[in-house]
Backbone as CSV, one residue per row, in Angstrom:
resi,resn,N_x,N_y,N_z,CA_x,CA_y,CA_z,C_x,C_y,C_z
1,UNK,0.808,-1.200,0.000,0.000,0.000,0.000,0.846,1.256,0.000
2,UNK,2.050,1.104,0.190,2.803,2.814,-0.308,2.398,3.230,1.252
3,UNK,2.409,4.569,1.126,1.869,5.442,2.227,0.319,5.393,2.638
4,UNK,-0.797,4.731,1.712,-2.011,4.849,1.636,-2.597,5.833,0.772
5,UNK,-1.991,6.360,0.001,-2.249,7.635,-1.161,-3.495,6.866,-1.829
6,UNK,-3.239,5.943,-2.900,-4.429,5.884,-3.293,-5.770,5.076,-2.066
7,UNK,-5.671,4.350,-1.235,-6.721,4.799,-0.328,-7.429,6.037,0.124
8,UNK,-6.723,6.822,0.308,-7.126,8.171,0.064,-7.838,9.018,-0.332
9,UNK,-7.174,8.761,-2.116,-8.160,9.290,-3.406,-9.338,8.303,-3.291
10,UNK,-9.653,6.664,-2.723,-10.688,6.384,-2.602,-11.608,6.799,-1.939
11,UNK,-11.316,6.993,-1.107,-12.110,7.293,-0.017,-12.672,8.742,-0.462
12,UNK,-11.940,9.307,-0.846,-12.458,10.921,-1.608,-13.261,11.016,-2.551
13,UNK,-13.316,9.736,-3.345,-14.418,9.671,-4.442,-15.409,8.390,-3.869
14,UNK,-15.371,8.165,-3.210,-16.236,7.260,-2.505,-16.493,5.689,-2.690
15,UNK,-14.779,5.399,-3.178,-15.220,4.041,-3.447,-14.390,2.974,-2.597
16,UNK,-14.673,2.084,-2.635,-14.523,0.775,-1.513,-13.114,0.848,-2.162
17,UNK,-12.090,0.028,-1.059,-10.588,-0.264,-1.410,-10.560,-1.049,-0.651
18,UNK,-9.103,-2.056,-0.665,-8.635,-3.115,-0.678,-6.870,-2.886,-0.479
19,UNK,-6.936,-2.787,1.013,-4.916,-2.716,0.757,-4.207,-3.383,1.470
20,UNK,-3.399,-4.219,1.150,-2.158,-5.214,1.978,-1.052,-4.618,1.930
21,UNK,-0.653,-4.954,2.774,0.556,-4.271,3.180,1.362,-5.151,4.106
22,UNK,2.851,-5.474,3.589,3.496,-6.561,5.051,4.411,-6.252,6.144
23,UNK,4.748,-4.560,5.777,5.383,-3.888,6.610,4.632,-3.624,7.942
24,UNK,4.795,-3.565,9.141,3.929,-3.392,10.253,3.672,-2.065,10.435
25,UNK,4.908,-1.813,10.118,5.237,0.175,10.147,4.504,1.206,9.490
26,UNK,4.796,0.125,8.215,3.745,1.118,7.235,2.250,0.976,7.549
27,UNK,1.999,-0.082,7.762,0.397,-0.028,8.109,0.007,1.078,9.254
28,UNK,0.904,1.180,10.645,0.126,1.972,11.170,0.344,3.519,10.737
29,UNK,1.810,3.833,9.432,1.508,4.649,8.397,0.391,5.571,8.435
30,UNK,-0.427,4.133,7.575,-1.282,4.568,6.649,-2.829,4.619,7.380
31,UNK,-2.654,3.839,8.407,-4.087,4.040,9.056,-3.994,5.446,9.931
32,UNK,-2.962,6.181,9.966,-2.741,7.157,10.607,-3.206,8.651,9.504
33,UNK,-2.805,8.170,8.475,-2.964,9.167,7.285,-4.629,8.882,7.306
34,UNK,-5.045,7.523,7.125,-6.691,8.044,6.926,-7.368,8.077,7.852
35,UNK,-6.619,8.336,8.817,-7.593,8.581,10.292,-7.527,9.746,10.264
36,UNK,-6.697,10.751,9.952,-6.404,12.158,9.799,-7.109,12.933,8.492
37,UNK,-7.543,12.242,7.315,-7.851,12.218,6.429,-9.400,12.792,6.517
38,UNK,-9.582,11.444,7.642,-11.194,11.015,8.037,-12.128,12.398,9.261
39,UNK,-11.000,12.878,9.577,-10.930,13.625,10.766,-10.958,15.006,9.384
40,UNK,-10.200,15.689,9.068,-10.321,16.475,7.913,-11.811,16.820,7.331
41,UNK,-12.216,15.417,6.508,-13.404,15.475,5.596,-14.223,15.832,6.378
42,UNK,-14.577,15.459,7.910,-15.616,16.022,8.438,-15.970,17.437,8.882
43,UNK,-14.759,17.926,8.882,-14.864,19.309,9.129,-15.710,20.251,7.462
44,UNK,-15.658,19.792,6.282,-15.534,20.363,5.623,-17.042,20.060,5.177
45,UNK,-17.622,18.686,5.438,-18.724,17.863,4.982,-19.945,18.715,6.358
C-alpha cells in the first residue's frame, strides 16, 4: 500500500478499497494518514 495515497483518493471519491501491506510500520503509516484524512473530511462535509 505505499503510504495509503491511493486509499485516500478512494475514499475521496467514494469508493470501496482493498490494501495489503506486510510492513507493520507502514500499516500503522497509513491508518494514521486516513484517520487524519477522516478527521479532515468532516470538518468540511
Amino acid at each position: 500500500m505505499g503510504s495509503g495515497t491511493t486509499a485516500i483518493a478512494c475514499e475521496q471519491i467514494s469508493r470501496n478499497w482493498i490494501g495489503i501491506e506486510l510492513n507493520e510500520e507502514y500499516c500503522q503509516i497509513i491508518e494514521a494518514r486516513i484517520d487524519d484524512y477522516k478527521k479532515q473530511a468532516r470538518l468540511f462535509n
